[in-house]
LUMGU-34742 format. One line per field, with one value per atom (N, C-alpha, C, O): chain; residue number from 0; x, y, z. Coordinates in Angstrom, 1 decimal, decimal comma. Layout:
chain = [A_...]
n = [NUM_...]
east = [X_...]
north = [Y_...]
up = [Z_...]
This chain:
chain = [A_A_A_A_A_A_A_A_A_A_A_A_A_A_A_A_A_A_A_A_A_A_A_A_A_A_A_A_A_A_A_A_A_A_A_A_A_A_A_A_A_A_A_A_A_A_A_A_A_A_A_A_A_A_A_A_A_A_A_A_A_A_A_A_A_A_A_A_A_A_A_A_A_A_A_A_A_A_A_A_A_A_A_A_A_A_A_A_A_A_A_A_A_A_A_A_A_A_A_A_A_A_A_A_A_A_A_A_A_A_A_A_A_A_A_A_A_A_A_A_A_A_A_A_A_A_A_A_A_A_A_A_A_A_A_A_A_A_A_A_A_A_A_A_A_A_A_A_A_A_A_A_A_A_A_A_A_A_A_A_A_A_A_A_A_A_A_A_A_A_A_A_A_A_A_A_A_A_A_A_A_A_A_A_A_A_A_A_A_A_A_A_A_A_A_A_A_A_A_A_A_A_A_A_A_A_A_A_A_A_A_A_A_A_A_A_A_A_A_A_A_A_A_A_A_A_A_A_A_A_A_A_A_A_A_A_A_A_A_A_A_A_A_A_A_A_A_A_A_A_A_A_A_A_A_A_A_A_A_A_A_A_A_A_A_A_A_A_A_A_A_A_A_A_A_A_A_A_A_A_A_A_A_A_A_A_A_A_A_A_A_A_A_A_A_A_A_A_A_A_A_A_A_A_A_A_A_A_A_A_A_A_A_A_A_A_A_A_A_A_A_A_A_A_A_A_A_A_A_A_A_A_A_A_A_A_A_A_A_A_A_A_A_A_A_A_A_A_A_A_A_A_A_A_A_A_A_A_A_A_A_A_A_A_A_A_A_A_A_A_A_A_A_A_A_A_A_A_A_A_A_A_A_A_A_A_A_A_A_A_A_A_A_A_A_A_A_A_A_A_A_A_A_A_A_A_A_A_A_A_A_A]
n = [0_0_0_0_1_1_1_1_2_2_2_2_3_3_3_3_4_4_4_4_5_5_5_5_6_6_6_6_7_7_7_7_8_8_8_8_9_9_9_9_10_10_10_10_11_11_11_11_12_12_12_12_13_13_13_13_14_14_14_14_15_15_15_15_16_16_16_16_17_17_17_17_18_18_18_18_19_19_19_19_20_20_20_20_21_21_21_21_22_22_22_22_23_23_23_23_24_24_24_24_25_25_25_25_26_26_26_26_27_27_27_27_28_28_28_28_29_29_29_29_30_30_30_30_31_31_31_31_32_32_32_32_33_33_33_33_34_34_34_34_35_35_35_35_36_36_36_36_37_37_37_37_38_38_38_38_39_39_39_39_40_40_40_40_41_41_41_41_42_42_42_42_43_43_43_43_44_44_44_44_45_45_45_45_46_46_46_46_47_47_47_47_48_48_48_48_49_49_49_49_50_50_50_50_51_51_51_51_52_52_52_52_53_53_53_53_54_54_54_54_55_55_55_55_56_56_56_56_57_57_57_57_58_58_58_58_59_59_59_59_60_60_60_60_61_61_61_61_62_62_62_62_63_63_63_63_64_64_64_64_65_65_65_65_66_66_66_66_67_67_67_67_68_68_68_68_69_69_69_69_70_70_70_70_71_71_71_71_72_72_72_72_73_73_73_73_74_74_74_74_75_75_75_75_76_76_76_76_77_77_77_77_78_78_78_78_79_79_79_79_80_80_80_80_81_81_81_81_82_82_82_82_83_83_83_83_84_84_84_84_85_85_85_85_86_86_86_86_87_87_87_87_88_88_88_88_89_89_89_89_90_90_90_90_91_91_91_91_92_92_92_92_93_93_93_93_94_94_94_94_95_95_95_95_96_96_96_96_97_97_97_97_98_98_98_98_99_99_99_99_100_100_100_100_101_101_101_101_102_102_102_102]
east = [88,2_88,6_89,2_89,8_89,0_89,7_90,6_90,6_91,8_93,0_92,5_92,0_92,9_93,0_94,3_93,9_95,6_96,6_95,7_94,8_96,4_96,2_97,5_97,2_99,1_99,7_98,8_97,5_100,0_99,7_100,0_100,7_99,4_100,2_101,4_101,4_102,2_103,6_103,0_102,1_103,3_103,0_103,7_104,7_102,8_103,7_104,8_105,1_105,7_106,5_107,9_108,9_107,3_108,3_108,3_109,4_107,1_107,5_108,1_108,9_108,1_108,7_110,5_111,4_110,3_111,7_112,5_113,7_112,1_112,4_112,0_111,4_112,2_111,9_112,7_113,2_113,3_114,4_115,0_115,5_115,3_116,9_117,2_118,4_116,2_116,2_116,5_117,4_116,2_116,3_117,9_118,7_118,2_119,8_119,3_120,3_117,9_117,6_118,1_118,2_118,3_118,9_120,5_120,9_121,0_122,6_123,2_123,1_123,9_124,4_125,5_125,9_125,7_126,1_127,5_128,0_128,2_129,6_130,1_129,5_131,5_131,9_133,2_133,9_132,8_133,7_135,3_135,8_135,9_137,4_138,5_138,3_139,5_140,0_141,5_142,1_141,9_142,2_142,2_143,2_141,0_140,8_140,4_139,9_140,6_140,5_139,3_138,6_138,8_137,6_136,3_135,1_137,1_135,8_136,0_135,3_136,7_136,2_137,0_136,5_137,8_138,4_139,8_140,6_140,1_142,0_142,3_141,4_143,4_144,0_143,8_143,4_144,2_144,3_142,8_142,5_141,9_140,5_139,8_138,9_140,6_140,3_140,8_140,5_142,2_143,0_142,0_141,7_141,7_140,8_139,5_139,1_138,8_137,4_138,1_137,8_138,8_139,3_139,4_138,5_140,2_140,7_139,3_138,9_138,7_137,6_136,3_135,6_136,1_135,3_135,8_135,1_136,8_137,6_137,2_136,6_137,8_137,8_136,7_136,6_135,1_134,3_133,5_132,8_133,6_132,9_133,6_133,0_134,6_135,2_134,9_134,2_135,1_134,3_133,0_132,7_132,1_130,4_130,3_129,5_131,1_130,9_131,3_130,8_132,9_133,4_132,2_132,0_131,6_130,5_129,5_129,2_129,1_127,7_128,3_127,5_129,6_129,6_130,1_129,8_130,8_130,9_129,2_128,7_128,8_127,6_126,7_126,3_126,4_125,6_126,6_125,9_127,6_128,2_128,1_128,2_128,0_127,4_126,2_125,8_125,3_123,9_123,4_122,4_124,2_124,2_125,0_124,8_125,8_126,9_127,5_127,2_128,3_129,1_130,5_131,0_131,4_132,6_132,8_132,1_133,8_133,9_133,9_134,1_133,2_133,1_132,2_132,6_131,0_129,9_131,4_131,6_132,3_133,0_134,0_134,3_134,6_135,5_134,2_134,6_133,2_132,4_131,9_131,4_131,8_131,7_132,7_132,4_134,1_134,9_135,5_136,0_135,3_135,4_134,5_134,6_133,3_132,1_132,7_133,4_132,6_132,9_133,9_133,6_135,4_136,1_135,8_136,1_135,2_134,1_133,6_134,1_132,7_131,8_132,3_131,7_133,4_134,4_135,5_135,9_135,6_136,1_134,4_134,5_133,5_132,8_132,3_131,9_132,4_132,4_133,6_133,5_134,5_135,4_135,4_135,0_135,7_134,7_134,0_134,5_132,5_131,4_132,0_131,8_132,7_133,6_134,4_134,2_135,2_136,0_135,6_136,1_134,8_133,9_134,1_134,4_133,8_133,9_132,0_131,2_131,9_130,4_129,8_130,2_128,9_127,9_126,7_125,9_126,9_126,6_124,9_124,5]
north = [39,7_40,7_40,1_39,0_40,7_40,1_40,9_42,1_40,0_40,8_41,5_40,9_43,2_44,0_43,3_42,9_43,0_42,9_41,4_40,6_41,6_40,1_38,9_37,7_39,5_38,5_37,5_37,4_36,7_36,0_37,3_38,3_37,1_38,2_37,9_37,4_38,2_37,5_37,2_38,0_36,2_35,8_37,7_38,3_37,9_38,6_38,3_39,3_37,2_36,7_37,4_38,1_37,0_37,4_39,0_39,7_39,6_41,0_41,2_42,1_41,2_41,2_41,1_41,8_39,6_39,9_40,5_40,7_41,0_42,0_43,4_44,1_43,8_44,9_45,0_46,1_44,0_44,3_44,5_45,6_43,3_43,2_44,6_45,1_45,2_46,9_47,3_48,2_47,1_48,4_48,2_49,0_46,6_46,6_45,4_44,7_45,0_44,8_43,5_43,1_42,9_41,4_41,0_40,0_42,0_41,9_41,0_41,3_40,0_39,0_40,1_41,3_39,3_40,2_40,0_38,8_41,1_41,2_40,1_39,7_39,6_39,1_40,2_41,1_39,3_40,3_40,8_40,3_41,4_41,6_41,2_41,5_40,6_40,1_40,7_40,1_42,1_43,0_43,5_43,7_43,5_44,1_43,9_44,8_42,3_41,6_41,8_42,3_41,4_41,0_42,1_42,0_43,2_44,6_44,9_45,8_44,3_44,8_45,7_46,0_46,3_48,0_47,9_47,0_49,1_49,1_49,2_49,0_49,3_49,2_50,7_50,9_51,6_52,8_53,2_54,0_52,8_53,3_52,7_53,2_51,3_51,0_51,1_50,5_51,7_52,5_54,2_54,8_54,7_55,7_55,7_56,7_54,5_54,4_54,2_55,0_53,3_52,4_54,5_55,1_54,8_56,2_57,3_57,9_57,2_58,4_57,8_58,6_56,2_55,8_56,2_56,8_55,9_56,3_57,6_57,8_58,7_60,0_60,8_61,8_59,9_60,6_60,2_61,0_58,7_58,4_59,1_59,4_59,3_60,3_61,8_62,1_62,6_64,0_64,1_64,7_62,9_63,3_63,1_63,9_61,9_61,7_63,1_63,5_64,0_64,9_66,2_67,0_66,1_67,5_67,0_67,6_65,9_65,3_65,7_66,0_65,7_65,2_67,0_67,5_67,7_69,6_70,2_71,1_69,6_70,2_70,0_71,0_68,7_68,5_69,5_70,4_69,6_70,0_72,1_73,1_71,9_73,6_73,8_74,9_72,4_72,8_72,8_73,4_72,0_71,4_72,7_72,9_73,3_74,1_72,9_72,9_72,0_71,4_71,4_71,9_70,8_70,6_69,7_68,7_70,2_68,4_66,8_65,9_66,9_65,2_64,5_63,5_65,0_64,4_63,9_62,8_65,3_65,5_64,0_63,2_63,8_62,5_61,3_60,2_61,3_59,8_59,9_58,8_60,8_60,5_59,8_59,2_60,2_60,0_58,5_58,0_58,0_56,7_55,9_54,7_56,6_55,9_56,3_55,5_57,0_57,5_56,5_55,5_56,6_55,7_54,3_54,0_53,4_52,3_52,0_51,3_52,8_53,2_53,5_53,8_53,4_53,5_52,2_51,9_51,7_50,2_49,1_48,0_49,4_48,5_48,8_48,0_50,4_50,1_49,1_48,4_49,4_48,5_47,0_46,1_46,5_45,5_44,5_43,5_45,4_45,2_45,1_44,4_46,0_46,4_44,7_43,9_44,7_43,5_42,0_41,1_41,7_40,4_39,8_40,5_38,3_37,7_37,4_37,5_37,2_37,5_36,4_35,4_36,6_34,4_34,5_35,4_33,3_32,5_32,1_31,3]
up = [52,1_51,2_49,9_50,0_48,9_47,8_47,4_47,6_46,3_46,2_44,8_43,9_44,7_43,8_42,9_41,9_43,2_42,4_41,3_41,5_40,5_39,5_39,9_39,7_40,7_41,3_42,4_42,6_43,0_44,2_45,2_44,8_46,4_47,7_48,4_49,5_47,8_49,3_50,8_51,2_51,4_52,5_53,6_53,3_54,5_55,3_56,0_56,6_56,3_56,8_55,8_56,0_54,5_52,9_53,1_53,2_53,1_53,1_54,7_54,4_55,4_57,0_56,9_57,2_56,2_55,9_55,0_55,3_53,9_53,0_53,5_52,7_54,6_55,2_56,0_56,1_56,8_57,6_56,8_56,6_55,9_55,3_54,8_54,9_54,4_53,7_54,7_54,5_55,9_57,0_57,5_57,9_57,4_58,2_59,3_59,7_60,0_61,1_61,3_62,4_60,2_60,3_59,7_59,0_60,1_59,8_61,1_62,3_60,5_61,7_62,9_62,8_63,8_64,9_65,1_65,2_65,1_64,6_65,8_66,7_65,5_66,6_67,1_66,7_68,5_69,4_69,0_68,0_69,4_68,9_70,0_71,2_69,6_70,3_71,0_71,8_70,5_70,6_72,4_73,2_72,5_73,6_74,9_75,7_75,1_76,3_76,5_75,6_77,7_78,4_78,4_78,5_78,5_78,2_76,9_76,5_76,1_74,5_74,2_73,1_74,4_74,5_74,6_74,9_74,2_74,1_75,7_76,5_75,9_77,0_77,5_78,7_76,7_77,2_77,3_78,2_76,6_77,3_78,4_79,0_78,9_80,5_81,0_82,1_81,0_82,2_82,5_83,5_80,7_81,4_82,1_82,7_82,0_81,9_83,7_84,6_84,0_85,9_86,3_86,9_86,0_86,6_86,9_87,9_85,7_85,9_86,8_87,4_86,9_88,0_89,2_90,1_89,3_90,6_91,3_92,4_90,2_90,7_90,9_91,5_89,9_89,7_91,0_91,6_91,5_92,6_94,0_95,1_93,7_94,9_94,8_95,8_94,1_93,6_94,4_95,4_93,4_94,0_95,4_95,9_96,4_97,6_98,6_99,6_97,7_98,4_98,6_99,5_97,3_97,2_98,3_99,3_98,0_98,9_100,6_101,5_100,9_102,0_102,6_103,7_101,4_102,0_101,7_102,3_100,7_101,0_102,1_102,7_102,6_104,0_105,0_105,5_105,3_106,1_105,7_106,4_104,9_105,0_105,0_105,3_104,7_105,3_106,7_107,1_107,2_108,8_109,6_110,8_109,1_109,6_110,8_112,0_110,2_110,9_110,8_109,8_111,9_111,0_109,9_109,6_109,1_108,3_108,1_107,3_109,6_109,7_108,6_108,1_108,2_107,0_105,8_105,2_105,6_104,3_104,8_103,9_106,2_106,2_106,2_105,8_106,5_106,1_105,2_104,9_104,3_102,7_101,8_100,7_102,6_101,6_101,3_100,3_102,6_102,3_101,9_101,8_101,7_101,3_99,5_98,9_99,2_97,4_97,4_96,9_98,1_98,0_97,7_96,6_98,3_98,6_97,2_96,4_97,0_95,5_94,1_93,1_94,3_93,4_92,7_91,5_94,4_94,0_93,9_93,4_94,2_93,8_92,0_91,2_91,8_90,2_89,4_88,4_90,0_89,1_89,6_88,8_90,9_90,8_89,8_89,3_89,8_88,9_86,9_85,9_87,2_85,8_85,2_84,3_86,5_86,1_86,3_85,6_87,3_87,8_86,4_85,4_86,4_85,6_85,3_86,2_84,2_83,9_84,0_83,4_84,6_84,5_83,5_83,3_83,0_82,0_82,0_81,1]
């Protein structure tokens, strides 16, 4: 094909990168803040973030475990081996949360 313009053509690499740069796509990557320890975050958002893992993996195990038990028409036993399972699943999100991270 021949070029219509009377310029040279920018290499596509040149317009590629004059396309990000327009879009933002190659803005260097902030560094971390040091503020907020090891998850990045204030204090008070991983005391909330530790609390609502907690309570939320306990909740869904308490429903999972009254629901089977009103579908089974049982006693509450499903609802006490749930609960230490939510319980369980709760400390392995935080856990996971706090592990130190490999490299």
């Amino acid at each position: 094909m021949s070029q219509d313009q009377g310029g040279p053509d920018p290499s596509f690499e040149d317009r590629l990168t004059a396309a990000r740069s327009k879009q933002g796509l190659d803005a260097p990557p902030t560094p971390p803040s040091t503020d907020g320890g090891a998850l990045g975050g204030s204090l008070w958002g991983i005391g909330l973030r530790v609390g609502i893992e907690l309570v939320s993996a306990l909740v869904v195990a308490v429903a999972i475990g009254y629901g089977l038990d009103r579908i089974f028409h049982t006693t509450p036993i499903l609802t006490v081996v749930f609960v230490p399972l939510g319980g369980a699943a709760g400390v392995a999100n935080l856990w996971r949360m706090f592990a130190p991270k490999k490299s």
